[in-house]
C-alpha positions in Angstrom: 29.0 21.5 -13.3 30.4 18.0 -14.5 26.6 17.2 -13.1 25.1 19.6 -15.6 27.5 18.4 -18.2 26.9 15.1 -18.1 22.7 15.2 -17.8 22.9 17.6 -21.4 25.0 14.6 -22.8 22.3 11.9 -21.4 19.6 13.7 -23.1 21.8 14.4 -26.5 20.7 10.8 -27.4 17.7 9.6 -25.0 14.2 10.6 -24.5 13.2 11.1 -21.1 10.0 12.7 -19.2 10.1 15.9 -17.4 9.2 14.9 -14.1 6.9 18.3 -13.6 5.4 18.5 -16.8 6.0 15.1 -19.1 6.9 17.4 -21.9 10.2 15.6 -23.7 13.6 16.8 -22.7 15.4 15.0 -25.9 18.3 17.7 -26.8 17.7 20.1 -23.7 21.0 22.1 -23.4 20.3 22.9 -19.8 19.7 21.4 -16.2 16.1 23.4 -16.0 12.7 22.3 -18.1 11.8 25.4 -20.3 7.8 24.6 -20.0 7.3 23.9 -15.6 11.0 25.4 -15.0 12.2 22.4 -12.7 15.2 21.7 -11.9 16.8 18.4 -13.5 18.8 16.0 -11.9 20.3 13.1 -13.8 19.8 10.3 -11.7 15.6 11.3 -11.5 15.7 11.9 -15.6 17.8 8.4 -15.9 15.1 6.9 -13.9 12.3 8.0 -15.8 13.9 7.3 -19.1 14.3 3.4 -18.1 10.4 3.5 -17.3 9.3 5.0 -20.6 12.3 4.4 -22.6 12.6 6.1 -26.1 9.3 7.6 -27.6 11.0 9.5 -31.2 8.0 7.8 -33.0 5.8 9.3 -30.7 7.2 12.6 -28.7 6.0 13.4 -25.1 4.0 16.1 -25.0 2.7 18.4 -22.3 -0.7 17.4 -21.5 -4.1 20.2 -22.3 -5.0 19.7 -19.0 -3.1 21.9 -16.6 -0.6 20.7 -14.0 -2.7 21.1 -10.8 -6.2 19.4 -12.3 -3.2 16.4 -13.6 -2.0 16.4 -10.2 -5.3 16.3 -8.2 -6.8 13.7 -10.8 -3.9 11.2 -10.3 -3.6 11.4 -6.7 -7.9 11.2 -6.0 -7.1 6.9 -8.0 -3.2 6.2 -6.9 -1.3 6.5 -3.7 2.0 8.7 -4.0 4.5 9.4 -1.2 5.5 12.9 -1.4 9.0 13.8 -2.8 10.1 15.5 0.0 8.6 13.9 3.8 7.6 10.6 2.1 3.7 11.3 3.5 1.2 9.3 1.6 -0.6 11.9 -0.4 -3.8 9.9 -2.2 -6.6 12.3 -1.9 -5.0 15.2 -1.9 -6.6 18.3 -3.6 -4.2 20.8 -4.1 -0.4 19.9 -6.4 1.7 21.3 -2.7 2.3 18.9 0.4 0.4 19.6 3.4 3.2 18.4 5.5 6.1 19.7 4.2 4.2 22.4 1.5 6.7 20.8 -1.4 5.3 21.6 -4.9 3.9 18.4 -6.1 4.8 17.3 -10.0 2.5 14.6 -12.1 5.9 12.4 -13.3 7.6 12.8 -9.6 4.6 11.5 -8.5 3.8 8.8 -10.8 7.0 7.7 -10.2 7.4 7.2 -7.0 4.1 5.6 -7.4 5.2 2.9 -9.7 8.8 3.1 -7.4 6.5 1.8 -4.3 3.0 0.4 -5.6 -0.1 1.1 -3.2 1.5 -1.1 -0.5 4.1 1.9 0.3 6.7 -1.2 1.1 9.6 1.5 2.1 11.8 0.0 4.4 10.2 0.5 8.1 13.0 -0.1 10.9 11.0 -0.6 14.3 9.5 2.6 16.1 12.7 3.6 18.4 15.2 1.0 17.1 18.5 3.4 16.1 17.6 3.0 13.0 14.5 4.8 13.2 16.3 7.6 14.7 19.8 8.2 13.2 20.3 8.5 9.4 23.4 6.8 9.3 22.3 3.7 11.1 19.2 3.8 8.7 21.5 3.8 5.8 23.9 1.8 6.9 21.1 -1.1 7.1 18.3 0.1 4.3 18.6 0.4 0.5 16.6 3.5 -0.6 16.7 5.8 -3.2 17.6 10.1 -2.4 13.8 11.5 -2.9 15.5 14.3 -5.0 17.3 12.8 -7.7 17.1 8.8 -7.1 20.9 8.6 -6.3 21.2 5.2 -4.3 21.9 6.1 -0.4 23.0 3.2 1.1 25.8 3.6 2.8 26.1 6.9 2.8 27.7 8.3 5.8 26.7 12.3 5.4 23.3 14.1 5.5 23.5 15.3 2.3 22.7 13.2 -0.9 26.3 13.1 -2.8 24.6 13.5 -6.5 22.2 16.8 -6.0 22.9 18.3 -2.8 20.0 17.6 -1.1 19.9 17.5 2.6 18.1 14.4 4.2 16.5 13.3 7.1 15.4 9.9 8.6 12.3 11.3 9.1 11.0 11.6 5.2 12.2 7.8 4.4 9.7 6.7 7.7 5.8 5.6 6.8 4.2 5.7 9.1 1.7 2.4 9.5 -1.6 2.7 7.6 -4.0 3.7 10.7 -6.1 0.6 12.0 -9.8 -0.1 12.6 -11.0 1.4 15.9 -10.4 -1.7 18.6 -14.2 -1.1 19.9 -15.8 -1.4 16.4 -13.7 -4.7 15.7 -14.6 -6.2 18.9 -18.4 -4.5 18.4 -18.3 -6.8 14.8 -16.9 -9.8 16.0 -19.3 -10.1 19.3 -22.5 -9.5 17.2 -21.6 -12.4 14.2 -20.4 -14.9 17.3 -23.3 -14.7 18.7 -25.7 -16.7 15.8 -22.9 -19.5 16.2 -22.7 -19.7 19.6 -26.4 -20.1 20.4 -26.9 -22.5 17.4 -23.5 -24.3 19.2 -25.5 -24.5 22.1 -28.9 -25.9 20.5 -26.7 -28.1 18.8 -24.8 -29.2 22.4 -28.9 -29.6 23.7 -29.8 -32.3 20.5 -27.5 -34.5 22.0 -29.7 -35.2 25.0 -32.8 -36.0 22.4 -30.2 -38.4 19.8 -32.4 -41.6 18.6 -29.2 -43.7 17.2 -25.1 -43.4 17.2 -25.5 -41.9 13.6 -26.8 -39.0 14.9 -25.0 -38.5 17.7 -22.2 -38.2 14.9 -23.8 -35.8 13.0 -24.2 -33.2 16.1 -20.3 -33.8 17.0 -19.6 -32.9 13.6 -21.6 -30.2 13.1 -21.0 -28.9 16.5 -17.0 -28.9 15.3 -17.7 -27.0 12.6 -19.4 -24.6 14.4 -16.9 -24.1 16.9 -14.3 -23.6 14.1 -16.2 -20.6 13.1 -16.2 -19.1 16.1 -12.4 -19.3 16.4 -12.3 -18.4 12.7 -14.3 -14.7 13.5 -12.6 -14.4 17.0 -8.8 -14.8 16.4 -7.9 -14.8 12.5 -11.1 -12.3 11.4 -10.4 -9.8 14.4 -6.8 -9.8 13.2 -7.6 -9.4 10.0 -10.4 -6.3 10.9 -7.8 -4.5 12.6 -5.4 -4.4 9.8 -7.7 -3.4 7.0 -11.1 -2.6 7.7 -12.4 -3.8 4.5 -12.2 -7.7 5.9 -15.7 -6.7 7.5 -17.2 -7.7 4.1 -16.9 -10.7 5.2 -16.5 -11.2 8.7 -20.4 -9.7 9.7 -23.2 -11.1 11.2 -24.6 -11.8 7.9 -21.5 -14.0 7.0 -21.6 -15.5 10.0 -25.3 -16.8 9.6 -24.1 -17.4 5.4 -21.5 -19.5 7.2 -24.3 -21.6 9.1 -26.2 -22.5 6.4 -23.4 -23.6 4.2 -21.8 -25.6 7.4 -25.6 -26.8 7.5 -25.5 -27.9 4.0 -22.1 -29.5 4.2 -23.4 -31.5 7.3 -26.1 -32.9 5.0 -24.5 -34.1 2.2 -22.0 -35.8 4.8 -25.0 -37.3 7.0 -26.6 -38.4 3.0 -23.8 -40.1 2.0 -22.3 -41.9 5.0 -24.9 -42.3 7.5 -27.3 -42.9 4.7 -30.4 -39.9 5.8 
């Protein structure tokens, strides 16, 4: 009651968002939105009102397009974690969790988005650490905001957020890792781009035999360097890199590896032009 009580008082004198349906709650006299029929918690409608603050010159209103198309539409550009198990939901094409089937609302949605970006950076404790396990522990260690209402949890010794009621699990504050590139097509990538630099390494390794004067036995060495750094550059940091995101591969391919050859080769010239005087 003295929940109910003091969220009509907050929105006596504030604007704020309905998280369902963005229509302005300014003046609502009770804890439910009269256009979606969500329920309103003050800590969520606090939080929204310090993202869009006061709007009276220009009121909220509920958008022409209907709440599943807003849904769908924001979630095909922007990733979202859902309210209630935290499971990225970008893509998804229907405004109800396929996890944990919780109805899905645009201003929940969008902010939680702007709560945790595209990188998702909720706190991760490692997989079967205590943490990960017990909510407690997690809390005891993690700062992180009750999915329901926003009420800050750390701390908290109960299962049950203290502000709306809502019973929590370790579970929906976990991410799980973004999933990473398929080992055999990394190492699949990485062997065919090595293998231009290696055999030009090798020709390279072959000139020495057939160098005319010291200036050009310094200009294989040096070249041959620069190839070799190229090969660790694909093999350790470009792998790592693959695995991780597989959107790297734009650059570590066979066709930037050869790119990379002829701008070492070009490099190599302008250093044999103006020290060795070619």
């Amino acid at each position: 009651m003295e929940d109910r009580s003091a969220l009509i008082s907050f929105l006596a004198e504030r604007d704020a968002p309905c998280p369902g349906c963005m229509k302005n709650l300014r003046g609502q006299e009770d804890d439910v939105c009269p256009s979606c029929n969500k329920r309103l918690f003050l800590g969520e409608v606090r939080a929204l009102h310090d993202v869009f603050g006061d709007a009276k010159s220009e009121p909220m209103q509920r958008p022409a397009q209907s709440h599943a198309e807003r849904v769908v539409e924001y979630l095909a550009e922007n990733n979202a974690p859902c309210p209630g198990c935290m499971r990225n939901l970008r893509g998804q094409t229907w405004p109800e969790c396929p996890a944990c089937h919780k109805k899905l609302y645009f201003g929940e949605l969008r902010s939680l988005h702007l709560a945790f970006g595209d990188s998702k950076t909720i706190p991760m404790p490692p997989p079967g650490s205590p943490e990960a396990e017990r909510l407690d522990l997690y809390l005891e260690k993690f700062e992180v905001d009750c999915p329901g209402c926003g009420y800050k949890l750390k701390g908290l010794k109960g299962e049950q957020c203290p502000e709306c009621g809502r019973s929590l699990t370790v579970a929906e504050f976990l991410v799980p890792e973004p999933k990473a590139t398929s080992r055999l097509l990394v190492n699949t990538v990485t062997t065919i781009s090595v293998i231009p630099l290696i055999l030009v390494s090798l020709m390279n390794a072959l000139s020495l035999v057939y160098a005319q004067s010291v200036s050009d036995v310094w200009m294989s060495v040096i070249y041959g360097s620069m190839v070799l750094g190229l090969v660790y550059l694909f093999v350790v940091p470009g792998r790592r890199l693959m695995k991780a995101n597989p959107a790297w591969m734009v650059f570590f391919n066979p066709v930037g590896s050869i790119i990379s050859l002829f701008m070492t080769g070009w490099v190599c010239v302008l250093i044999a032009w103006r020290f060795f005087g070619y």
